[in-house]
Structure formats: structure tokens, C-alpha cells
C-alpha positions in Angstrom: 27.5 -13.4 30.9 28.2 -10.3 28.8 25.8 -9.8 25.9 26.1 -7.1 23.2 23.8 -5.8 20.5 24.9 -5.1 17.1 22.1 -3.5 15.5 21.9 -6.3 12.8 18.2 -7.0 12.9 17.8 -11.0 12.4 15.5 -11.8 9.1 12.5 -14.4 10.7 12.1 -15.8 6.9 13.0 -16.3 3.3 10.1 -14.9 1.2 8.5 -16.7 -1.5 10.0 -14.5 -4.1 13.3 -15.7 -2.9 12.3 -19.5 -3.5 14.2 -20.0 -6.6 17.5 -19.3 -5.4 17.2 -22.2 -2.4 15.7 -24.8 -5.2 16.4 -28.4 -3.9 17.6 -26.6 -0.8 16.7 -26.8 2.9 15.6 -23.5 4.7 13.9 -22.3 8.1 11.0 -20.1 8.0 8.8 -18.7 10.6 4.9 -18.1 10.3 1.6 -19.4 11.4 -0.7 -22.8 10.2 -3.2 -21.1 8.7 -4.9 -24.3 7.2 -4.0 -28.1 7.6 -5.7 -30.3 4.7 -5.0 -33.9 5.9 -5.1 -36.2 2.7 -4.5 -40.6 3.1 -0.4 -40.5 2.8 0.4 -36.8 2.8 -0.9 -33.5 4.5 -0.5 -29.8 2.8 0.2 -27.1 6.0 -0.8 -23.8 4.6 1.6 -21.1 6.5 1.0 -17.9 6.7 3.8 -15.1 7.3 3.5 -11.8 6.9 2.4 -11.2 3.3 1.9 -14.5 1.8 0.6 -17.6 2.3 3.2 -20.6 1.3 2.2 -24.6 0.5 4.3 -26.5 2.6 3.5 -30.5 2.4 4.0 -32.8 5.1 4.5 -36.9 4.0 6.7 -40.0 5.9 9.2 -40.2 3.4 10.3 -36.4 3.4 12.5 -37.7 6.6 12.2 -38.8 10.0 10.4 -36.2 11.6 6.5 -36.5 12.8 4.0 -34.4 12.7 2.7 -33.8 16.0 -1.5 -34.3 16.4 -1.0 -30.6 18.9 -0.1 -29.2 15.6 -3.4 -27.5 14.7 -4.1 -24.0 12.9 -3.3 -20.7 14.2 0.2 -22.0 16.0 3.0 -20.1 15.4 5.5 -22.1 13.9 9.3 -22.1 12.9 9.2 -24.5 10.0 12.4 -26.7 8.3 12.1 -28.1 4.6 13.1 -28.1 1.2 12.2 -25.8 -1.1 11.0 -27.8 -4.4 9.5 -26.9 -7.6 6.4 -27.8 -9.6 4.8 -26.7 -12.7 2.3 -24.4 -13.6 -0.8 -24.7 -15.6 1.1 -22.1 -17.9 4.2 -23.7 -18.2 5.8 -21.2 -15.0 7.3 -22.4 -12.3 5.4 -22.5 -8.7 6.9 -23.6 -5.0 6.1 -25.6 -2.3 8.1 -26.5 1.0 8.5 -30.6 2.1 8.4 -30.6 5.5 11.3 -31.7 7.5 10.3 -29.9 10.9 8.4 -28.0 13.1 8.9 -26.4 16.4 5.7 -25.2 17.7 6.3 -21.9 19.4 3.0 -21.0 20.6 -0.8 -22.7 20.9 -4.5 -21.0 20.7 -6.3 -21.2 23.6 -9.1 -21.2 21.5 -10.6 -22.2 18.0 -11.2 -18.8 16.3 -15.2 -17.6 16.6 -14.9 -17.0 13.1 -13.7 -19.0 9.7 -10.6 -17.4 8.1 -9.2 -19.8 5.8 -12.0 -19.2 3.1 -10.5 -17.0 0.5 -13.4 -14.4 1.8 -14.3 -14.1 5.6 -18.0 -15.2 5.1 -19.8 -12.9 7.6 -21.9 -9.4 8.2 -19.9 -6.9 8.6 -20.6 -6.0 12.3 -19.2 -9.6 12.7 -16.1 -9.1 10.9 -15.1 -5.4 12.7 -16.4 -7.1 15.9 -13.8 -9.8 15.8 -11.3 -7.6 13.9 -8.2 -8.6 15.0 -8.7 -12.2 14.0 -10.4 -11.8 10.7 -7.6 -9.3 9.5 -5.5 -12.4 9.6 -7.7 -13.6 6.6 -4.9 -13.4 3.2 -7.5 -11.3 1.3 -8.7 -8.4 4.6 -5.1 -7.9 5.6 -4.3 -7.2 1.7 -6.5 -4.0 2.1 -3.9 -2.7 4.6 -1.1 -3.9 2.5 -2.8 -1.6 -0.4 -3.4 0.9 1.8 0.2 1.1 3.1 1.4 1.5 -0.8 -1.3 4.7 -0.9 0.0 6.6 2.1 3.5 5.1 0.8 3.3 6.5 -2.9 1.6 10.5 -0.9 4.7 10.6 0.9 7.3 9.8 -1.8 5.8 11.8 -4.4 5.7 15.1 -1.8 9.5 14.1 -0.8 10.4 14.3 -3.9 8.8 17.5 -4.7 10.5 19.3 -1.8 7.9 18.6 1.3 8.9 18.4 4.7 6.8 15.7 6.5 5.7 17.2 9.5 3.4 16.0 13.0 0.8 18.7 14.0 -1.0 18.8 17.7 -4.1 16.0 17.9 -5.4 17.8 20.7 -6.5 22.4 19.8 -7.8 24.9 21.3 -10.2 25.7 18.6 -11.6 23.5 15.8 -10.4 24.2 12.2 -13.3 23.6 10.1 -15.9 26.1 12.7 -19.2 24.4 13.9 -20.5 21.8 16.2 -18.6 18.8 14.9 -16.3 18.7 17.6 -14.7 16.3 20.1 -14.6 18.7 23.1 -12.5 17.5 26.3 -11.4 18.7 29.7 -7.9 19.1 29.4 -7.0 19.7 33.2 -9.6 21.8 33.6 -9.8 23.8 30.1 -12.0 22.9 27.5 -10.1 22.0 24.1 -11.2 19.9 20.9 -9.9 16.6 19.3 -8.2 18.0 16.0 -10.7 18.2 12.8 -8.1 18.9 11.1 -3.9 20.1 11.0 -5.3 22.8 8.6 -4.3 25.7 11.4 -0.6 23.8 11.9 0.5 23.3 8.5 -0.6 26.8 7.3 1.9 28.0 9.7 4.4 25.7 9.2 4.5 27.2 5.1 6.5 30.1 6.5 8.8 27.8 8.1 9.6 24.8 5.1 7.5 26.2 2.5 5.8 22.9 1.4 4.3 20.4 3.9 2.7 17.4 4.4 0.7 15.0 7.3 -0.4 11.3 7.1 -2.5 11.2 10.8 -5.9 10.7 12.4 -8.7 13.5 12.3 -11.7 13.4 14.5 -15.6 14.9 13.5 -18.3 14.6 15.8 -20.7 13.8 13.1 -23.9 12.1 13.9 -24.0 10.5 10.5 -24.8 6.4 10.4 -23.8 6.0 6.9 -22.2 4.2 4.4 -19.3 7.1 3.8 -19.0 8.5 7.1 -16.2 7.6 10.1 -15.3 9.9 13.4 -12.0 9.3 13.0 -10.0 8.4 9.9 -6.8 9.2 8.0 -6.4 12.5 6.5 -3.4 12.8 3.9 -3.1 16.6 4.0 -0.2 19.1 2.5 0.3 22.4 2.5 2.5 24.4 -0.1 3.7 28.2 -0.2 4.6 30.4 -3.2 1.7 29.6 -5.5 1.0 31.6 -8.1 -3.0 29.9 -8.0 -5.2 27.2 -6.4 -4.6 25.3 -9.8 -0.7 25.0 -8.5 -2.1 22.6 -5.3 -4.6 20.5 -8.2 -1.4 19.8 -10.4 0.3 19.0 -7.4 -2.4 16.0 -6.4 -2.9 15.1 -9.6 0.7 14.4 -9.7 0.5 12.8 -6.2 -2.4 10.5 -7.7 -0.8 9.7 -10.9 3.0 8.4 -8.7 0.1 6.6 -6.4 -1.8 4.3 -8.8 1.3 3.8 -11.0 3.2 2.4 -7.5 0.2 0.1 -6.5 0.5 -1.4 -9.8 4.3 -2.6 -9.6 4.7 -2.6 -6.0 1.8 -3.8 -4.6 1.1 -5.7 -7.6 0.1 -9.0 -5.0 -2.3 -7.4 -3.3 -3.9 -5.5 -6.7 -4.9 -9.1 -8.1 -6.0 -10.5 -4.8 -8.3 -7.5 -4.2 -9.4 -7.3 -7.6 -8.8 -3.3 -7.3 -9.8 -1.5 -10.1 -6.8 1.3 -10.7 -7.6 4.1 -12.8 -5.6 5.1 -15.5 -4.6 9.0 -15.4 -3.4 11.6 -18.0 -5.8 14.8 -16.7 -8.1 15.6 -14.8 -11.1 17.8 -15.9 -12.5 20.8 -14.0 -15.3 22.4 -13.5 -16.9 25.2 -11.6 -19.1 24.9 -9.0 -22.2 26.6 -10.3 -21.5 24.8 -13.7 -21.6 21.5 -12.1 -25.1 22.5 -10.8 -26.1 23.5 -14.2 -25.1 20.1 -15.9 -27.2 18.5 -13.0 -29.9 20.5 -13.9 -30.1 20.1 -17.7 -28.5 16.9 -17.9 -29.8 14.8 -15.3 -33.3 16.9 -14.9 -32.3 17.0 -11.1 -33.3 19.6 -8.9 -31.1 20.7 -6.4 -32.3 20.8 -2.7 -29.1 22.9 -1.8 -27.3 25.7 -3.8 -24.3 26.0 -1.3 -22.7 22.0 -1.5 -24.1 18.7 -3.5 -25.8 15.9 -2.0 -24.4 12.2 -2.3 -26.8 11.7 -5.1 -25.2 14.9 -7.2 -21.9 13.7 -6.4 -22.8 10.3 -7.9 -24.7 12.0 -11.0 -21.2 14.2 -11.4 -18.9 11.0 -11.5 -21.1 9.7 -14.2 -21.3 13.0 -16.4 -17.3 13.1 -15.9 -17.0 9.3 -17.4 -19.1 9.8 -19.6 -18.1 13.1 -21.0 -14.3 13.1 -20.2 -14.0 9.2 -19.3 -12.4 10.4 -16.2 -12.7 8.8 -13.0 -12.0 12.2 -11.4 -13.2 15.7 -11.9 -12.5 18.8 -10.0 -15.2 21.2 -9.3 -14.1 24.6 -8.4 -15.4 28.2 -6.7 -17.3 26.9 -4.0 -19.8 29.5 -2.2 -17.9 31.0 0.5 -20.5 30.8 3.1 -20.1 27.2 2.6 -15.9 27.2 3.0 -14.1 27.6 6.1 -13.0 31.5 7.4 -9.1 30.5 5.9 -10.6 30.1 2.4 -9.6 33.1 0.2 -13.0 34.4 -1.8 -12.2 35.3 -5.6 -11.1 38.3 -5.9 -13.4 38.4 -9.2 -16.3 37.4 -7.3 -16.1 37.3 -3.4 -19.2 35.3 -3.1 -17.3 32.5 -4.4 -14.1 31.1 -3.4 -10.7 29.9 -4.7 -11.1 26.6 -3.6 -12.1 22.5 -4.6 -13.6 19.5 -4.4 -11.8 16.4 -6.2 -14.5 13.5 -6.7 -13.5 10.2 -7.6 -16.3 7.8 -8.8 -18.7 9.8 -7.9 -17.6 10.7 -4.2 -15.7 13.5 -2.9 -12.1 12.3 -1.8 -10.7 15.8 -1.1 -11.6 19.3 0.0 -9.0 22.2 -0.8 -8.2 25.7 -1.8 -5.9 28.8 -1.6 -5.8 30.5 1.8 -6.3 34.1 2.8 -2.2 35.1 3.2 -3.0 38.9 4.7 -3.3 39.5 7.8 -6.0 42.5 7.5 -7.5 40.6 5.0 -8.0 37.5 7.4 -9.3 39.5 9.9 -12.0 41.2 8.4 -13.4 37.7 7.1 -13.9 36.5 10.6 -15.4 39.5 11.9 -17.5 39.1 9.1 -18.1 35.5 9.9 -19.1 36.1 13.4 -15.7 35.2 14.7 -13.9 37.1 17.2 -10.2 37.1 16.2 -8.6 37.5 19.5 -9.4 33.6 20.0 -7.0 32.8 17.2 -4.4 35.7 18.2 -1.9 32.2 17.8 -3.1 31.1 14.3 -2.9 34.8 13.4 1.1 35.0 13.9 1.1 33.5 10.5 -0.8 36.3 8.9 0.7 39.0 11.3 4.3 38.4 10.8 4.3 37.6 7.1 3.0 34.6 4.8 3.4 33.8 1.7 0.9 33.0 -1.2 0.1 29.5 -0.1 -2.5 26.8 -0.2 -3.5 22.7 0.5 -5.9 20.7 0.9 -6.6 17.1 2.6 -7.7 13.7 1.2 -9.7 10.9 2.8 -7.5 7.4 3.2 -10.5 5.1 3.5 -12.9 7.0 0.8 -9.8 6.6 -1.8 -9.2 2.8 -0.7 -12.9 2.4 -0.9 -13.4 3.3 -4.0 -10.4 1.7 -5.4 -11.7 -1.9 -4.2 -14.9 -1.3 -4.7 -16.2 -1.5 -1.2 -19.4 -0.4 -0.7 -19.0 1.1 3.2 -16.0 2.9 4.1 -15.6 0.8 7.6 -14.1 -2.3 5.0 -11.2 0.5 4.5 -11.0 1.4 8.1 -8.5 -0.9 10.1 -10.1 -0.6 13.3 -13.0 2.0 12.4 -14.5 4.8 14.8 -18.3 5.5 14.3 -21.2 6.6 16.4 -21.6 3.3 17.4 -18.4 1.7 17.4 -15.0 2.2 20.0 -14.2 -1.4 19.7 -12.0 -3.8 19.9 
């Protein structure tokens, strides 16, 4: 037997969107039994497929075919009926499918540990991550991935549009990005190297090669933080862009990115919007401010007293998000000129005043979602700042081709997936936004 493949990818099912043109008419879709309700004459079979959940209703009459008692939920199923129409309580249109077979193609083993078919999984949340890959099958936690998908989706159309190159940047350096002790150090055949904390030292070099730049991919910090906001690993939507005239060009740029974002979750992800109940901002502007003006307002304002003059604590942060609805009714706010002994050795200082730099923070709601800035082009320039720092520059002699051989005027910066999806549905710990999250205490499943 000779058997050829045509590269015609079969379709497993009709979507429910697709309903109304098979009204009255018989069609074969494939999914799973998320819920049987068994009523006196009649049965409803809840299947799930891969975004939706569709009615199908099982009853004697619909034809000669039996539903088997091994039917039970979580089979997989390839399901024959007839798509029919009912009404709505507003007068629309809604569909269900009479049941006219079902091929069972697979059985549990088990009864799942957990209850799923509750429009909310109804457990702590060490529960749920613990039996992740069963309680994502729940309609309303797999719609947070859906969302999520249309965020990373809606970065990497806008940046294509705008003349990006999407590029894939070494997970495992030589060297962290960032500086410090928040590394992942590992014995790579005998060497000692570091999980990337960043493609900061990649993309920069990649600006002399496409000019504008982008990455959707893990990052790694050995932080020892237990909290609410903090991962190990998560998703770090980063670009990089070249010819800028100022930092400002890289803050127009995301605000752009976040305006094409929120505007494409609200028509193509429209589904998972409602189910999630996500609350998308509305965006003209976004205000700025400078750093040490944000600590003034703190001050004055809020009477708070600042335990550190170099970065803001959680609690500023949340005090910031307030004075920026309040005063701007802005769900964002950029706050500029961070110290530089606070910013990493690639930050360029203002020229105006070198103990601050040309860099920001964007925080939304109250929590900072990004970190970015212009970086130091020269290559004497870039030099002398480590050597000031401490650093001894022949330990980055390959980051330094950049600089060495010529760079343009460039800049970036890198936003947090799971902070933005966070805050966007309203979770209170990032780990609800984390698919299969990564903390100090967690490596599985």
C-alpha cells in the first residue's frame, strides 16, 4: 500500500460560529464530555472542544442510536447530530446538537481529583496549579490562556507592522544582563554560565543588524521573593529599536503596542473578554512623570515617607496608580529618569544630569509592567560606565562588538506577560496568569 500526504490538514470540527449555516443539518464534530446532565426522557451532553463548550441533547426519538452507560465525562468523543435552533431570551438565535451518535475514542482511567464543570474551579490555589493540567480544562482557566494568546498576538502584530524583525536570543549566557546575584548559575560542561535574565545583551546587538527587534520568550531570576507579584521564570515581551532620536521614541512605540493590544482583545477575543470579566482600559495617552516628581507627589499628596530614594516600594507603586486615575484617569503612567545607580551598566545617564538616567518605568494599576530606557551607543562611553561600576570590561569583550564596531542611537525595553494578564482580569497573584508557573517553591507538574 502506497500512501501520500498532501499537506491538506483535516479540520476535527465545525465551530459553533459556523452553526447557522448547517441549520436542520447533520454534522460530525470531535471534543470531549465535559458534563452529562441526565433528565427522565432526555439527557444534555456538554462537549467541550477547543474553545467552546457546545449543548448537544441526547433523547430516543432523535434516531436509533443509544447512548452507551461507558459514556461518562472526560471521553473524547467524535459526535454525529443535527444542528437545530432555539430561541433566546432576547429574541437571538442560540444552537444545540440532537444526538444521533457517538464513537467513544478514548476512556479516563480515572474520575478527575478535582470538579471542573463548575463555571469556577472551586479550590485554593496550591490545589488548582497542583493539578494544573486538569483544571486548565475548566471553560473559564483555559480562557486566561486564550486571552493571553491575543496579548502576545496583538505585541507581535503591532511590531510587524512597524518594521520589527522577530528574533530568538540564547536562554542559556555567559554573563547575566541585569548584574547581581539573581542568577540561575549552571555547569555547562564544565564552565559556569547563567539562565538568561534577560535577551537585553542579544537584541541590542541585533539593532545593528535589522534595526528594530522584538522577543516573546521565558526569562529566569533567582529571586527569593514568596509573593503575590513575583515568578522565576515568566514571559518577557521585549523589543529593541535603533535610530531614535529619544527614550520618548520607545514609550510612543508601547503605547502604540498597548493601544493595537486592548483594541484586539476586544473584537478578537471578545469570548474570552466576557467570560473572564476582564476589565480593558480604554487608551488615548499616557501621562509621564519624572522619577523624583513621583516621589514628591508621594510625599505631599499621600503624606508617605519613602524608605528608599533609588526605586518605589509596592505600596508607592500602588499610591502612584491611584494619583494617575485620579489626576489623569489613566490606568497607566510613565515615570521617567531613574537614578543610575539603580539601572543596569547599558542605561545611558542624562546627559543633563548623569546621576539620573534616560530610562522608565510604565505602571499599570498601580504595578510596574515594564522597565526600559535608551542605551549607551559609544563604545568609550560604555566602557568608562563599567569601570565605573566595578565591572571589568574584558568579560563582555562580545557584547562590546556592538559598541566597538558601530551602533546606532537605539533603545527598548521589556514587559511582563503575567503582570499585564493579571491586572487585566483582576487576579490578585500573578501564578493565576502563569500557565504552569515557576516559583521558589514550585517545579511542578
Amino acid at each position: 500500500m502506497t500512501m501520500t500526504i498532501t499537506g491538506e490538514p483535516k479540520t476535527n470540527t465545525v465551530p459553533y460560529s459556523d452553526f447557522a449555516k448547517f441549520e436542520n443539518q447533520e454534522i460530525t464534530i470531535t471534543g470531549t464530555v465535559h458534563n452529562i446532565r441526565m433528565m427522565s426522557d432526555f439527557a444534555f451532553v456538554i462537549l467541550r472542544t477547543a474553545r467552546e463548550t457546545i449543548q448537544c441533547v441526547y433523547a430516543e426519538s432523535f434516531s436509533d442510536y443509544r447512548m452507551p452507560p461507558e459514556l461518562k465525562e472526560e471521553c473524547a468523543v467524535k459526535l454525529t447530530g443535527k444542528v437545530v435552533a432555539g430561541e433566546t431570551k432576547d429574541g437571538g438565535k442560540r444552537y444545540e446538537i440532537q444526538i444521533h451518535g457517538i464513537d467513544i475514542l478514548s476512556h479516563p482511567a480515572e474520575i478527575p481529583p478535582v470538579v471542573i464543570t463548575k463555571k469556577q474551579v472551586q479550590c485554593d490555589l496550591n490545589t488548582d496549579l497542583d493539578y494544573r493540567p486538569v483544571t486548565l480544562r475548566n471553560p473559564k482557566e483555559r480562557a486566561v490562556f486564550k486571552f493571553q494568546e491575543g496579548i502576545q498576538r496583538g505585541f507581535r502584530e503591532y511590531l510587524m507592522s512597524q518594521g520589527f524583525t522577530e528574533i530568538h536570543t540564547p536562554k542559556i549566557n555567559f554573563a547575566g544582563a541585569e548584574g547581581g546575584a539573581n542568577l540561575f548559575g549552571l555547569d555547562y560542561f564544565g564552565k559556569k554560565v547563567y539562565l538568561a535574565q534577560s535577551p537585553q545583551l542579544y537584541k541590542q546587538a541585533l539593532v545593528a543588524v535589522y534595526e528594530r527587534v522584538f522577543e516573546i520568550a521565558p526569562v529566569f531570576r533567582a529571586e527569593h521573593h514568596d509573593t503575590s507579584r513575583h515568578l522565576n521564570e515568566y514571559i518577557s515581551m521585549d523589543f529593541e529599536m535603533g535610530f531614535i532620536d529619544g527614550f520618548e521614541d520607545i514609550m510612543n512605540m508601547e503605547t502604540g503596542v498597548l493601544k493595537y493590544i486592548m483594541n484586539l482583545l476586544k473584537t478578537e477575543y471578545k469570548n474570552e473578554v466576557e467570560l473572564l470579566r476582564a476589565d480593558i482600559p480604554e487608551i488615548t495617552e499616557i501621562p509621564v512623570i519624572k522619577f523624583m516628581e513621583a516621589k514628591e507627589i508621594l510625599m505631599k499628596k499621600f503624606k508617605y515617607k519613602p524608605s528608599d530614594m533609588k526605586d518605589f516600594d509596592p505600596e508607592e507603586e500602588q499610591l502612584l496608580g491611584k494619583y494617575a486615575k485620579k489626576q489623569f484617569n489613566s490606568d497607566f503612567i510613565f515615570v521617567t529618569h531613574y537614578p543610575s545607580r539603580k539601572r543596569p551598566f547599558y542605561t545611558m545617564d542624562d546627559p543633563d544630569d548623569p546621576e539620573y538616567t534616560l530610562s522608565f518605568d510604565l505602571l499599570f494599576r498601580g504595578m510596574e509592567i515594564t522597565s526600559g530606557g535608551q542605551r549607551v551607543h559609544d563604545y568609550f562611553a560604555q566602557v568608562e560606565k563599567m569601570k565605573r561600576l566595578g565591572m571589568n570590561p574584558d568579560e563582555f569583550d562580545t557584547y562590546l562588538m556592538l559598541h566597538k564596531y558601530g551602533a546606532p542611537p537605539h533603545g527598548g525595553l521589556g514587559l511582563g506577560l503575567e503582570r499585564l494578564t493579571m491586572h487585566l482580569l483582576g487576579f490578585k497573584n500573578v501564578r493565576e496568569a502563569a500557565m504552569f508557573p515557576r516559583d521558589i517553591n514550585r517545579v511542578t507538574p
